[in-house]
N, CA, C and O of each residue as an XYZ file, in Angstrom:
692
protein
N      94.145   -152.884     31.635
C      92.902   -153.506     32.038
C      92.931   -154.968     31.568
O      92.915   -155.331     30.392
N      92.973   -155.723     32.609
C      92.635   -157.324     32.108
C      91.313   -157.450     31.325
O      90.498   -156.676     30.822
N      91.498   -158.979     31.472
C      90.399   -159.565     30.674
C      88.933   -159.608     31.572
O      87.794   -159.432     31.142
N      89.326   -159.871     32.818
C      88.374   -159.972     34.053
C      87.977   -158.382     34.488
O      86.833   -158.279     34.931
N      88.724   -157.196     34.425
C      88.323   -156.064     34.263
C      87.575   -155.576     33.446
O      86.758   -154.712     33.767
N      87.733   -156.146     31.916
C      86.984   -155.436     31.147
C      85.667   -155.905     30.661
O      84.846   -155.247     30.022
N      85.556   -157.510     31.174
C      83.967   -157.942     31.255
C      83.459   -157.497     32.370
O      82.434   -157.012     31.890
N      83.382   -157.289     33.471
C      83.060   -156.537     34.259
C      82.675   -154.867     34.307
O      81.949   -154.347     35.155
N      83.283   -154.237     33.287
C      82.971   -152.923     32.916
C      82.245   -153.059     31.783
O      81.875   -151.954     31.385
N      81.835   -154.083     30.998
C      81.271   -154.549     30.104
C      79.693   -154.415     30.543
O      78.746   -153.792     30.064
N      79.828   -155.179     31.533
C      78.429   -155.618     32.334
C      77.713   -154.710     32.752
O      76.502   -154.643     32.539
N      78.518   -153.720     33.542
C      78.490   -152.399     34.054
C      77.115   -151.534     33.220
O      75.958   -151.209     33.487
N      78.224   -151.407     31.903
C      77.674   -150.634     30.758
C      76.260   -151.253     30.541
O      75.263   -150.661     30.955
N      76.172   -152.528     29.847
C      75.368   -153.094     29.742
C      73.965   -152.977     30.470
O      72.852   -152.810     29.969
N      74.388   -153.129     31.969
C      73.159   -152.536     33.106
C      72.801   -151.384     32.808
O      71.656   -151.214     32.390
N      73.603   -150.410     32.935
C      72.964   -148.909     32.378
C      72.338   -149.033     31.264
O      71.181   -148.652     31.439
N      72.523   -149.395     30.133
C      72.063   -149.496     28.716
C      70.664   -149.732     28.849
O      69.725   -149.087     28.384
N      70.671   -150.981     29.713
C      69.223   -151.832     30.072
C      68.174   -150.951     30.370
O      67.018   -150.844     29.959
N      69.026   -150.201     31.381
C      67.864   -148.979     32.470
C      67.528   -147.912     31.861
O      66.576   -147.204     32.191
N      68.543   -147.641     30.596
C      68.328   -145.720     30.237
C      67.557   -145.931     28.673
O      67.899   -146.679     27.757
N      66.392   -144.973     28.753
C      65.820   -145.111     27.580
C      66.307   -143.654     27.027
O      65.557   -143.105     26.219
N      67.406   -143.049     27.374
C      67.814   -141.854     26.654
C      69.214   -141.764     26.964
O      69.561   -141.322     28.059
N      70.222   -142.215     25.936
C      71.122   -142.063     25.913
C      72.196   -141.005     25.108
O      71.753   -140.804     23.977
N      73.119   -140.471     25.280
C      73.721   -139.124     24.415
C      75.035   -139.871     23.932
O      75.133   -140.992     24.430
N      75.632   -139.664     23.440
C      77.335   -140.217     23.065
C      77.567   -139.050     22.647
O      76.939   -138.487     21.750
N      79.231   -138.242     23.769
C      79.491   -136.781     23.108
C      80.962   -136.749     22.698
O      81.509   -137.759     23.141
N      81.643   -136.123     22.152
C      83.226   -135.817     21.669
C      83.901   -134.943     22.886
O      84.051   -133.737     22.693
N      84.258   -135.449     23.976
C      84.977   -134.745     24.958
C      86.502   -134.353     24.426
O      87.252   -133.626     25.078
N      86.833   -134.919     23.199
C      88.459   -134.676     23.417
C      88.570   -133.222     23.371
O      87.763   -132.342     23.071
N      90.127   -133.205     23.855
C      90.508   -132.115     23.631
C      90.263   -131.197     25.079
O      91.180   -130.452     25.425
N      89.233   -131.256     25.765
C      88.937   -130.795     26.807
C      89.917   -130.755     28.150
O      90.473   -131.713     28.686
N      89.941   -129.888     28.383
C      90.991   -129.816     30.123
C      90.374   -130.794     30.668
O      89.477   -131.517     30.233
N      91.088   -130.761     31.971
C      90.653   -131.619     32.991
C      89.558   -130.598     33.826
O      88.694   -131.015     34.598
N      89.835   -128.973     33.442
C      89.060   -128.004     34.332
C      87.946   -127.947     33.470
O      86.847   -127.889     34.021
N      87.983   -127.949     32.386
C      86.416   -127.828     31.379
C      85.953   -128.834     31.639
O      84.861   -128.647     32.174
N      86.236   -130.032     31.534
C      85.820   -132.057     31.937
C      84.770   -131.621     33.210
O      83.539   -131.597     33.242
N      85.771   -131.294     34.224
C      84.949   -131.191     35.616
C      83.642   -130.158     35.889
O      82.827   -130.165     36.811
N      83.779   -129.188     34.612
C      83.103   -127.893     35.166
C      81.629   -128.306     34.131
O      80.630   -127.589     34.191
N      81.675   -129.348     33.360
C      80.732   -130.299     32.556
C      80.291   -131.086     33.304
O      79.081   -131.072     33.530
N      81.275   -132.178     34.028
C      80.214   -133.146     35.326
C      79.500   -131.997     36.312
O      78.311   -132.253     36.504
N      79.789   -131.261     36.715
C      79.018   -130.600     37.517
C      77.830   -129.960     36.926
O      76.828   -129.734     37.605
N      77.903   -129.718     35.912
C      76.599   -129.153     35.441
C      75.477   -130.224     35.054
O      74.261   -130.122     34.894
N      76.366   -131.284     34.969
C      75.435   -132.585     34.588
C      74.930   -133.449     35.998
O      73.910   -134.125     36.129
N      76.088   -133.161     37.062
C      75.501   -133.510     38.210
C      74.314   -132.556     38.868
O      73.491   -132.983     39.677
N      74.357   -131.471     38.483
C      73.340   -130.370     38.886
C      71.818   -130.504     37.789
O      70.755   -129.896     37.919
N      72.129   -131.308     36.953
C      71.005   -131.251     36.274
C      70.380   -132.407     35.567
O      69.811   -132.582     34.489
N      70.941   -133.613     37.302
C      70.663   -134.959     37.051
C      70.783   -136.274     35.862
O      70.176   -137.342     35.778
N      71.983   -135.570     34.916
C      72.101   -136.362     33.850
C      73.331   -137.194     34.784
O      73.931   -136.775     35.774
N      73.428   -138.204     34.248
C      74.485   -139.317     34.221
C      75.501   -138.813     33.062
O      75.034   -138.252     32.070
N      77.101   -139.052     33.219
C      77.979   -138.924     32.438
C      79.602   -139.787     32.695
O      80.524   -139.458     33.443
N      79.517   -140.688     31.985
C      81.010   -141.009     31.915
C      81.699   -141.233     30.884
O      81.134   -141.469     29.816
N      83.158   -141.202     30.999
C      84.313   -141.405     29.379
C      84.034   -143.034     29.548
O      84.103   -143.821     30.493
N      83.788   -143.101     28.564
C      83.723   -144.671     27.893
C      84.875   -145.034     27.376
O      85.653   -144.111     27.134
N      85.309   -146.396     27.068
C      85.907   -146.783     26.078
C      85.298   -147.805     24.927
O      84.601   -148.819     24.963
N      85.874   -147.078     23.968
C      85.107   -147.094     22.535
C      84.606   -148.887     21.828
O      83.595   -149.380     21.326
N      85.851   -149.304     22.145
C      85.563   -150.546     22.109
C      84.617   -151.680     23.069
O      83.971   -152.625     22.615
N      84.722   -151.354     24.249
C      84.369   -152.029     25.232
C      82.018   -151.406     25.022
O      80.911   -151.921     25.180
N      82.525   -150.302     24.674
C      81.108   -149.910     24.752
C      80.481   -150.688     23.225
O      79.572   -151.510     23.338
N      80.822   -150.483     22.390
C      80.825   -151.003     21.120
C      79.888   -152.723     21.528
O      78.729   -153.046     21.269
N      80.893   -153.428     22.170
C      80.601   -154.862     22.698
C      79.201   -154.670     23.482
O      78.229   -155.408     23.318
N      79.241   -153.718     24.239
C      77.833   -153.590     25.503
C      76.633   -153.242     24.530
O      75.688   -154.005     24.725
N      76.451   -152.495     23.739
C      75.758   -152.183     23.065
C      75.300   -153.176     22.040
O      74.110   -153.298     21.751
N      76.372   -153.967     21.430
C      75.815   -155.646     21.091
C      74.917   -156.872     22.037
O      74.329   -157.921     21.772
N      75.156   -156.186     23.080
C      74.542   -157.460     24.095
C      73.503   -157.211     24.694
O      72.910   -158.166     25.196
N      72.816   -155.539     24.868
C      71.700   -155.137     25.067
C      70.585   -155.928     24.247
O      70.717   -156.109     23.037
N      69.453   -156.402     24.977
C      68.589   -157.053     24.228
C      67.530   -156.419     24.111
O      67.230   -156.100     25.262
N      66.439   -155.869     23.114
C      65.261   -155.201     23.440
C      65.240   -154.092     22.814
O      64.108   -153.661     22.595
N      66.517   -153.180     22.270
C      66.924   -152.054     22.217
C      67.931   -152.362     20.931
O      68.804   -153.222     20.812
N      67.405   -151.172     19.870
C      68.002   -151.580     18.562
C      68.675   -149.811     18.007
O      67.997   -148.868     17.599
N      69.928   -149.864     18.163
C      70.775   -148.616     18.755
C      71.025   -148.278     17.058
O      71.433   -147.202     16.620
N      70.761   -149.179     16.452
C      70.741   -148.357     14.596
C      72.559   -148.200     14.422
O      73.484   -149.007     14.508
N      72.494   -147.166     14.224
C      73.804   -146.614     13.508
C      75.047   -146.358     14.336
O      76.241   -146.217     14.075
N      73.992   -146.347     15.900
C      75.058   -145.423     16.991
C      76.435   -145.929     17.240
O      77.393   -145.167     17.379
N      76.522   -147.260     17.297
C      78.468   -147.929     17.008
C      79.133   -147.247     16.167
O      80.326   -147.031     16.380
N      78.478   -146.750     14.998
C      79.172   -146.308     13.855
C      79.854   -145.077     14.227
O      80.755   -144.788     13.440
N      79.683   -144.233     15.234
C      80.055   -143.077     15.901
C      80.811   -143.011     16.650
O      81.191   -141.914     17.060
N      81.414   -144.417     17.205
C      82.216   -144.754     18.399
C      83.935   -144.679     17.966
O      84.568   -145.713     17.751
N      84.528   -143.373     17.885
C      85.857   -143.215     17.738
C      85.729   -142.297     18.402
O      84.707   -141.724     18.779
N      87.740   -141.919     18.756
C      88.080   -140.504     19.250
C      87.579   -140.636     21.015
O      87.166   -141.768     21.266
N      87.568   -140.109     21.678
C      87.237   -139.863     23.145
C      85.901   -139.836     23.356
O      85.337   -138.853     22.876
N      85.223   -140.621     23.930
C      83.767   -140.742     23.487
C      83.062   -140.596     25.805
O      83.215   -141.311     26.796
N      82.682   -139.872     25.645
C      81.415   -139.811     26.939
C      79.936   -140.096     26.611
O      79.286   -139.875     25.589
N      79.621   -140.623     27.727
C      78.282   -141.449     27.565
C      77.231   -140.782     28.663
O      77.487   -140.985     29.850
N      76.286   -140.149     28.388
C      75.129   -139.459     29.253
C      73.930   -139.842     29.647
O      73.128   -139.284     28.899
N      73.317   -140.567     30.506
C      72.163   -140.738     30.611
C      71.048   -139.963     31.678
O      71.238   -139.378     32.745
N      70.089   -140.174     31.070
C      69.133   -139.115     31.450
C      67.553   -139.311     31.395
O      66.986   -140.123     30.664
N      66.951   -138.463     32.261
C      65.506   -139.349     32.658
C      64.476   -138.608     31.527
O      63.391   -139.132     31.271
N      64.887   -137.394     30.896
C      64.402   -136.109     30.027
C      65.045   -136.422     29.317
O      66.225   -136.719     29.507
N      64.258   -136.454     27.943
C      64.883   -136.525     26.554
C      66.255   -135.121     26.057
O      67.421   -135.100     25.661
N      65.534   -134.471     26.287
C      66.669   -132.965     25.870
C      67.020   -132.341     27.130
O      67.576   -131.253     27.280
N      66.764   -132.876     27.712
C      68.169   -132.185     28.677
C      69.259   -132.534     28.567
O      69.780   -131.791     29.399
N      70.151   -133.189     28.118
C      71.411   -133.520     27.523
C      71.692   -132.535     26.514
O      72.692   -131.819     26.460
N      70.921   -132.558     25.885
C      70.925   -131.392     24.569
C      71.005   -130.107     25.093
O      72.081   -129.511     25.138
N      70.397   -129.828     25.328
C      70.000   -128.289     26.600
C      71.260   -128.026     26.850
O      71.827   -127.073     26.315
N      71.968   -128.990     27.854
C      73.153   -128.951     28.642
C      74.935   -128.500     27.464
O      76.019   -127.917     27.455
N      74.056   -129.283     26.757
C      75.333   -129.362     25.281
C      75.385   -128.129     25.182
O      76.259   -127.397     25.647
N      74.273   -127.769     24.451
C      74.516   -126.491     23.843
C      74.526   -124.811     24.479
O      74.588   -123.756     23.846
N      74.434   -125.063     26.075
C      74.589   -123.908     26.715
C      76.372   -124.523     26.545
O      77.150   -124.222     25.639
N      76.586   -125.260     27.494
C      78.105   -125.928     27.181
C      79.096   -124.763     26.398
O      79.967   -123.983     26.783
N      78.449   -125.100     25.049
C      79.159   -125.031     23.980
C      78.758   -123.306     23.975
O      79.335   -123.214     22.891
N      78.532   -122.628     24.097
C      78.242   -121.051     24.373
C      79.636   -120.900     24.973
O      80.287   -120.325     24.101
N      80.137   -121.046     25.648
C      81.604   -120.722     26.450
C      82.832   -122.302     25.447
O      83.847   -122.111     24.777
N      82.527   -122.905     25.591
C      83.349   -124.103     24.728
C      83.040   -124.472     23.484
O      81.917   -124.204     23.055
N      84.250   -125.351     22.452
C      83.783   -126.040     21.272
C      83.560   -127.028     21.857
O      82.400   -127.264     21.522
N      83.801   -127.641     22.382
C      82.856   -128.739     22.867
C      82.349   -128.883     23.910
O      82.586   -127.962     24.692
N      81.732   -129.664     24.278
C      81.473   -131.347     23.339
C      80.717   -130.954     22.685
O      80.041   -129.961     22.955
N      80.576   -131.980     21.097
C      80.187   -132.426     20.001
C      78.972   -133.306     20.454
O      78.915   -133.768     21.594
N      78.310   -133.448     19.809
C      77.196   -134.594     19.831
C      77.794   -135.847     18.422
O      78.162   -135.710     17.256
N      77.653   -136.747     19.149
C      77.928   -138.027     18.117
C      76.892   -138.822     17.743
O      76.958   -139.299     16.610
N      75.906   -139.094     18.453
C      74.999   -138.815     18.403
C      73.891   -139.518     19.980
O      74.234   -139.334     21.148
N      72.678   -140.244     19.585
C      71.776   -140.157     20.787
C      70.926   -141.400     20.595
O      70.981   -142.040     19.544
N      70.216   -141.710     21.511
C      68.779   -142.648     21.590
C      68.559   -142.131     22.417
O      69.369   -141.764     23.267
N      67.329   -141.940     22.410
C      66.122   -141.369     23.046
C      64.774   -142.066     22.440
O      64.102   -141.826     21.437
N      64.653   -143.221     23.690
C      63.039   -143.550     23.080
C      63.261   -144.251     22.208
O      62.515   -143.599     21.476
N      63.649   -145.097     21.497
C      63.779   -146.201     20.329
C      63.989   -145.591     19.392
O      63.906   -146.248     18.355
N      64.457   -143.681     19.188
C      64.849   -143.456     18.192
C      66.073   -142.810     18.467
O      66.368   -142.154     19.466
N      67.040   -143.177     17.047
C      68.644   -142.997     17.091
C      68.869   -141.042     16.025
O      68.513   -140.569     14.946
N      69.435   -140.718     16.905
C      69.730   -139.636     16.479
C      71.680   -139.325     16.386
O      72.546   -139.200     17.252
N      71.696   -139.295     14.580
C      73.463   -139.428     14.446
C      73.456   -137.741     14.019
O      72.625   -137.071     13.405
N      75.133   -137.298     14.807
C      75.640   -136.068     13.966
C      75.378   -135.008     14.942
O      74.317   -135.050     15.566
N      76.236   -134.040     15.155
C      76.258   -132.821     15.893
C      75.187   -131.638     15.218
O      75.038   -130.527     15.726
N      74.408   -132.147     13.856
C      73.485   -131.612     13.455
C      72.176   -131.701     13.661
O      71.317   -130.944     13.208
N      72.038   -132.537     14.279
C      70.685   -133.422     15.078
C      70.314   -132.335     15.853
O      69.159   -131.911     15.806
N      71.742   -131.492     17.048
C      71.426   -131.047     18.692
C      70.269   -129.660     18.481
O      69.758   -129.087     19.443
N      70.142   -129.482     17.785
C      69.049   -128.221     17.924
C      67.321   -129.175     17.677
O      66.284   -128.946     18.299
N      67.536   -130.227     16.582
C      66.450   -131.168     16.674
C      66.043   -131.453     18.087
O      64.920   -131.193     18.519
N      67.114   -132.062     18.868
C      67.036   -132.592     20.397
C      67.014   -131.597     21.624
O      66.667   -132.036     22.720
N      67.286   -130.597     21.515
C      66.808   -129.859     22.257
C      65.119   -129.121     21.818
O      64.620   -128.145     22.378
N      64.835   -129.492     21.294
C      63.288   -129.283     21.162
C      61.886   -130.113     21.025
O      60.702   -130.014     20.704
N      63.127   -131.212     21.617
C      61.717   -132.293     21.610
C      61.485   -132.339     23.284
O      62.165   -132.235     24.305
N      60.622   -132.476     23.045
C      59.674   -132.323     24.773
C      59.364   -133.598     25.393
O      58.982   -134.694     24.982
N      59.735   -132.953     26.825
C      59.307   -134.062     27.760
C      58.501   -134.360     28.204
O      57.585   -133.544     28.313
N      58.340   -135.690     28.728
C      56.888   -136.609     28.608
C      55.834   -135.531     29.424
O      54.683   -135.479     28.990
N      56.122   -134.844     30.359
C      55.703   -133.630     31.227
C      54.868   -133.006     30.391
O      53.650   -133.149     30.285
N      55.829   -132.083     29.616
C      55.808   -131.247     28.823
C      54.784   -131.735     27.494
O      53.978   -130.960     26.978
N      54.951   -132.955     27.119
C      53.614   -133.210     26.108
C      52.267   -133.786     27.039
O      51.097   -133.438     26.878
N      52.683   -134.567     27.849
C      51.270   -134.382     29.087
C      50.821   -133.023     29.324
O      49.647   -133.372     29.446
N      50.771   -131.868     29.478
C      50.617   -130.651     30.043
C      49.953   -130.522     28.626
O      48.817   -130.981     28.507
N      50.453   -130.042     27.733
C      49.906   -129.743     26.137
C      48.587   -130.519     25.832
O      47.633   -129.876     25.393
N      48.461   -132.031     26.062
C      47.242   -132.703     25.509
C      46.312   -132.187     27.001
O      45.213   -131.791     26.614
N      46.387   -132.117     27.997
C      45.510   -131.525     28.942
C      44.990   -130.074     28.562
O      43.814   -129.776     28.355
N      46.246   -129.107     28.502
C      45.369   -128.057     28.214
C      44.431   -127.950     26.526
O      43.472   -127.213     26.301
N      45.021   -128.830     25.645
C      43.916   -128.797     24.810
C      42.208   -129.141     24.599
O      41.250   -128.728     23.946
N      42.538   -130.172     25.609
C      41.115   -131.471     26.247
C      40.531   -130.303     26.925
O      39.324   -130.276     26.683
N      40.955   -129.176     27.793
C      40.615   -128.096     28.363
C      39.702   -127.205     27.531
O      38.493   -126.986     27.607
N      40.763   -126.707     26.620
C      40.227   -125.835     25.678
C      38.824   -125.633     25.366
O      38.145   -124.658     25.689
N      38.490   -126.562     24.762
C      36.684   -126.415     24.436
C      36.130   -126.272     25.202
O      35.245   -125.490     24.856
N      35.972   -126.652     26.617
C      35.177   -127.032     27.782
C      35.240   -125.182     28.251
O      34.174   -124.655     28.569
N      36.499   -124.360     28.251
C      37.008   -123.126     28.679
C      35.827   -122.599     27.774
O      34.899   -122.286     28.521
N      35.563   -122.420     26.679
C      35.647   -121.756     25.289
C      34.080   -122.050     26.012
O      33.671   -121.095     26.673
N      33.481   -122.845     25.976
C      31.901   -122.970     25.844
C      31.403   -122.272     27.469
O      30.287   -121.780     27.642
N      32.144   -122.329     28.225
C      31.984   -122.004     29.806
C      32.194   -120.612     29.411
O      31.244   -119.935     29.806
N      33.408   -119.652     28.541
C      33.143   -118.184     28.720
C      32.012   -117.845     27.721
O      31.204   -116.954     27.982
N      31.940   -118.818     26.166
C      31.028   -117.701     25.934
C      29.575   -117.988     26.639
O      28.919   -116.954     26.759
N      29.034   -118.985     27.054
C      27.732   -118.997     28.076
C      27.884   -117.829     29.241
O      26.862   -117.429     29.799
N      29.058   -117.340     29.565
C      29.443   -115.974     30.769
C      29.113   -114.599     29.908
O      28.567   -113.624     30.424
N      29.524   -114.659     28.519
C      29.912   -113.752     27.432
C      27.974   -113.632     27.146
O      27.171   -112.704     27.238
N      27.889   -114.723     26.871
C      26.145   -114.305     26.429
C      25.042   -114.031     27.451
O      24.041   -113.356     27.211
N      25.268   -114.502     28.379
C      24.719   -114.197     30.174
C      24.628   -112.797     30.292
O      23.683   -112.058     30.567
N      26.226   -112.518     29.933
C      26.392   -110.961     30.275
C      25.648   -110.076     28.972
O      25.516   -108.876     29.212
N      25.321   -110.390     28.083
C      24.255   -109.493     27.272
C      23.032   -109.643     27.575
O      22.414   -108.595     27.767
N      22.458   -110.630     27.686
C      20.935   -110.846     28.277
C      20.859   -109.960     29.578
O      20.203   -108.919     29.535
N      21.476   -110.319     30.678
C      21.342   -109.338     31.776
C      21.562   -107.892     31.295
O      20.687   -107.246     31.872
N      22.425   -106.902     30.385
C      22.577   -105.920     30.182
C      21.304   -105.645     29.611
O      20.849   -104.588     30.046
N      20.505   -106.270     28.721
C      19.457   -105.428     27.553
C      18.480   -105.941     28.471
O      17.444   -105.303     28.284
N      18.352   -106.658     29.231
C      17.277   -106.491     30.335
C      16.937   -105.285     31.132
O      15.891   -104.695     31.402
N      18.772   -105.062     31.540
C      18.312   -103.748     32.825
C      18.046   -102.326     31.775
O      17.291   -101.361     31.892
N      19.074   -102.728     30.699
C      18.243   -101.697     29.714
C      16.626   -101.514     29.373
O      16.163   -100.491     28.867
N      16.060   -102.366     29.641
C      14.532   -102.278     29.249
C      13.657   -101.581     30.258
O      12.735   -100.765     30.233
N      14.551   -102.461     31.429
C      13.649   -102.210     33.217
C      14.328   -100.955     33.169
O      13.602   -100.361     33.967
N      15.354    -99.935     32.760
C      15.429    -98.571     33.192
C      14.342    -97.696     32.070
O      13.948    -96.548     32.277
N      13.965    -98.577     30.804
C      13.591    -97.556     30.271
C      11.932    -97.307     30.429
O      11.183    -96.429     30.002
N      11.719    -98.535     31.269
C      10.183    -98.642     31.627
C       9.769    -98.213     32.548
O       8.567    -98.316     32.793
């Protein structure tokens, strides 16, 4: 790869970086070329972004991102490194760790998600349980719900005793 190749894949990176507010960095080595592929497909089926990076070149992109403060995550950048992006915080995670049910890898190296940096293959059970923006929208609705439910049955709940000891009275009169 020239010099004119690799600022150009530089840039590349860089654009993505710009756009993805949830990024994964995973440990592919070691992997076939048939496990590799049978991973993009599950990631193409479940709308994540995924490519093998190179370690250095990403290292540089991740310096030139402006806006976005990636913490520790360079520090992780050895060995065969793939890069995931994704519109859902844990679905990357999700994806990992069914993954890894049939494979040892991939590893998690670690993540950003949201302005926060998540290092270490000990994190992925953290990241698969943080919820998506959906998923915490849905939660603060049905709570805002809640009371409004609660005061609507028991006014049904106390309705329904007044009418009972009524017709109780009118049968016994």
């Amino acid at each position: 790869m020239n010099r004119e190749e690799k600022a150009k894949y530089i840039d590349e990176l860089v654009a993505q970086l710009n756009e993805a507010n949830i990024i994964y960095l995973a440990d592919t080595a070691d992997l076939t070329v048939d496990v590799v592929n049978q991973l993009r497909r599950k990631c193409f089926q479940q709308n994540i972004g995924i490519r093998v990076v190179k370690n250095t070149l990403l290292a540089k992109a991740l310096e030139r991102v402006e806006g976005k403060n990636f913490g520790e995550l360079p520090t992780v950048l050895s060995g065969a490194t793939s890069i995931m992006f994704s519109e859902v915080g844990n679905a990357p995670a999700k994806l990992i760790k069914d993954f890894r049910a049939k494979n040892a890898k991939p590893l998690l190296k670690g993540a950003y998600i949201e302005e926060a940096v998540f290092i270490g293959d000990n994190q992925l059970d953290a990241l698969v349980a943080i919820k998506s923006k959906e998923e915490v929208i849905g939660d603060i609705i049905g709570l805002l719900q809640s009371p409004a439910k609660n005061v609507v049955s028991a006014l049904k709940g106390q309705g329904g005793k007044i009418a009972g000891i009524l017709k109780t009275l009118e049968e016994r009169a």
